[in-house]
N, C-alpha and C positions, 0 to 999 in steps of 0.2 A: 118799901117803895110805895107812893101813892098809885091808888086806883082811880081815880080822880079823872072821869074821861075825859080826851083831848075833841075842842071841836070840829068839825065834820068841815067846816064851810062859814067865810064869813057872812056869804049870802050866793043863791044860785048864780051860776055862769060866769062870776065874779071877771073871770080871767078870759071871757068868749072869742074865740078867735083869732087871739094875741099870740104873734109868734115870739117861742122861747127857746132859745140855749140854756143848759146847763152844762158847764164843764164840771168835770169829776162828777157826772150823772151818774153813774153804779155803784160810786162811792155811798155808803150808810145812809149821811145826810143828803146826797145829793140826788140817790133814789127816793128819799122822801119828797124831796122837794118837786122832783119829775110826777110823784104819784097823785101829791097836791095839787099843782097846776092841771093835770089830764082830768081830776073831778072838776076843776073850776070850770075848763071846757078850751084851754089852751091847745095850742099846737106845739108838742115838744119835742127838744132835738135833747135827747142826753148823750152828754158828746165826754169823750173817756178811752182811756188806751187799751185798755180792754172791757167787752161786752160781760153785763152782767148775767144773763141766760135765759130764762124762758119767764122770768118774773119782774124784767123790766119794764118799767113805765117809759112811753116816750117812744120816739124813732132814735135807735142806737147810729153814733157816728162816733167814726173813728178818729181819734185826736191826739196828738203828745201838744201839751200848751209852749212846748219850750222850743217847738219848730217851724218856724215862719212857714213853710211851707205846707204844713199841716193843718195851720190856722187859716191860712188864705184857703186851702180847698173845702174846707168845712165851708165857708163865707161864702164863698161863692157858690157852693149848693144853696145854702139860704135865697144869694140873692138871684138866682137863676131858678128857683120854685117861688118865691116868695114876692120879691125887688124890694122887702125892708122887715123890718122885725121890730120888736119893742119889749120884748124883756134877754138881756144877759144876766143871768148868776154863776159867777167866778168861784167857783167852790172847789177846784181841783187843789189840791196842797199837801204839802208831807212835813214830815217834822225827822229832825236828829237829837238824838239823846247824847250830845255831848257837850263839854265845856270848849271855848275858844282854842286851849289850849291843846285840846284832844280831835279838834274837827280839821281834818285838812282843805286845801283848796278848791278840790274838787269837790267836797262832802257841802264846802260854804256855799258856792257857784249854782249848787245844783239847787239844794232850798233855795236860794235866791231866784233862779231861775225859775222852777217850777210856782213861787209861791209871789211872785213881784214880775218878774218879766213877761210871765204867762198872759197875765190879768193884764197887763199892758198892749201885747197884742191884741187878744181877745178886744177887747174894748177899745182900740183906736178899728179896727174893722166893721164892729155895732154902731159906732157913731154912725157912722155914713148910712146904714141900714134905717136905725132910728129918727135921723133927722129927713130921709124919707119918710117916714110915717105921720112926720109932725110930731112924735114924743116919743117916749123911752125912759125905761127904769134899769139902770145896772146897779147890782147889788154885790158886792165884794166880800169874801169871808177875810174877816181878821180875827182878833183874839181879844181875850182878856190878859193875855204873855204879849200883847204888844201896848197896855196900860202897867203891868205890874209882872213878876218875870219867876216861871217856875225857874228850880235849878236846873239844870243839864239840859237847859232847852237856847241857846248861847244863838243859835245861828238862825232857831225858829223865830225865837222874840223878837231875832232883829228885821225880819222880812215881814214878818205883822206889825211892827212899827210903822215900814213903809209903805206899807199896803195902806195905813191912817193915811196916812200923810196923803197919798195918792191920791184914794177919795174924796179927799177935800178939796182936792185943786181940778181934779174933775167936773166937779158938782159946779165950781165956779164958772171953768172955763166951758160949760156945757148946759148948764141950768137955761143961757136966755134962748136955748138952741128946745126949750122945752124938754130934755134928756136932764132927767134927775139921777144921782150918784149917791147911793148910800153903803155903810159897811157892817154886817153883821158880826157881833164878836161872841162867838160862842164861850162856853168855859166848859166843863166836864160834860161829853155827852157821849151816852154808848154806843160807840161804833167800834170798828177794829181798831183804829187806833191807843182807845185807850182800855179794849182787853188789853194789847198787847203788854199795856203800861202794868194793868194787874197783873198780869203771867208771871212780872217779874218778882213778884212776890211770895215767900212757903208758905204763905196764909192766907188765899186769894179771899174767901169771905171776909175772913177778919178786916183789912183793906179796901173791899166793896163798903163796909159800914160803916168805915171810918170817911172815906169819898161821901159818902151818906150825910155825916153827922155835921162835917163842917160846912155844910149847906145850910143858910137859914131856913130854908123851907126842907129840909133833911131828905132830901134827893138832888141825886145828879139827873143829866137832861137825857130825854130819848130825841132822835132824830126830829121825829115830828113836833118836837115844841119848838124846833131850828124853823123847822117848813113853816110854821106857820105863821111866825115874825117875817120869814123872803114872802111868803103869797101875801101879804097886807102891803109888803112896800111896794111892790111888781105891782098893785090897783093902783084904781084911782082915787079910794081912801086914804091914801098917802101923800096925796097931792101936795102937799104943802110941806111934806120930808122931804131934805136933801142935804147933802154936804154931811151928815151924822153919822157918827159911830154905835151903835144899838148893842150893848152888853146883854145877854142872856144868857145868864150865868146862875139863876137860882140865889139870888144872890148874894153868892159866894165873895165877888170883890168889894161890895158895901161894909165889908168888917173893917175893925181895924187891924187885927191878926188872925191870923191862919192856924191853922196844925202843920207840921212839918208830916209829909206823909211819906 
């Protein structure tokens, strides 16, 4: 894997004073993304169903995305400390390792839920906070499985689909309000999730090097190459981003074929 350092900062204070939510904050990427912003000099809520521990970035708050109820109280701490904010990243999301035919209704509802309904609330609550502010950046995690579709990922691909789709109509219905919408579409990056995808392997290196190989640039992502793509759109160097889907993926989807892994 490269050693290749990641940068520090796209410039001092980048983020000064800007209030931000992260959902799924203790999440890998999402604790990256909280650690990012608190050097830029932001104000961070990393919001998550459960607290990460004594190494979290950010003010921890307690969140499930999939309960109105739970979403309105987080919001309203913001807007009773705050009365507006200016950055949301939707990063909370799960995946199922099954075919249609293997996922029941519950298993479909609930990735939809957590990964498309979540981000809906989330983000109809920021509006109002952001267009206090006069501007706003939400940034959405989607995928490269909602442009091109691993296997047995049936019910994830299809809530990364919408989650595209969402942001776009977002960004429209929200851009002349000065609130920009964009989506970050990761593809292999080390977090728990995609141990868990090695574990399932007798060969766990052998598998790390093949994830490796079929990267053009022969590495899969660490956290913070995610963070650093969310702090650039969250500025105001990104001004004139919106409405777009941002693959970071190493990349992996610019081929024309894949390895089957």
């Amino acid at each position: 894997m490269s050693s290749t350092p990641i940068p520090s900062a796209v410039k001092p204070d980048y983020l000064k004073d800007r209030v931000a939510v992260v959902t799924g904050g203790t999440g890998g990427i999402g604790q990256a993304i909280c650690e990012r912003f608190e050097r830029e000099g932001a104000i961070v809520y990393a919001a998550d169903v459960t607290a990460a521990g004594d190494s979290q970035a950010g003010t921890y708050m307690p969140l499930d995305v999939t309960a109105e109820a739970s979403v309105d109280t987080l919001f309203d701490h913001i807007e009773n400390e705050h009365g507006l904010m200016h950055i949301l990243v939707n990063a909370a999301g799960i995946e199922i390792e099954k075919t249609i035919e293997d996922t029941t209704l519950d298993e479909w509802n609930r990735v939809m839920s957590v990964n498309c309904t979540g981000m809906f609330l989330t983000s109809r609550r920021a509006v109002k906070l952001m267009r206090a502010a006069g501007t706003g950046s939400i940034i959405n995690f989607g995928s490269y499985d909602g442009f091109i579709a691993d296997p047995m990922l049936a019910a994830y691909c299809a809530s990364k689909g919408a989650v595209h789709a969402l942001t776009r109509a977002m960004a429209c219905d929200h851009g002349p309000e000065g609130i920009r919408v964009n989506a970050v579409c990761p593809g292999y990056v080390d977090t728990p999730m995609l141990q868990s995808f090695f574990g399932h392997s007798g060969d766990i290196d052998s598998l790390k090097q093949a994830v490796n190989d079929i990267h053009p640039i022969r590495r899969y992502g660490q956290p913070q190459d995610i963070a650093n793509m969310v702090n650039w759109l969250a500025g105001d160097e990104a001004r004139y981003a919106s409405g777009q889907l941002w693959v970071v993926d190493g990349g992996l989807s610019a081929q024309v074929q894949q390895m089957n892994l």
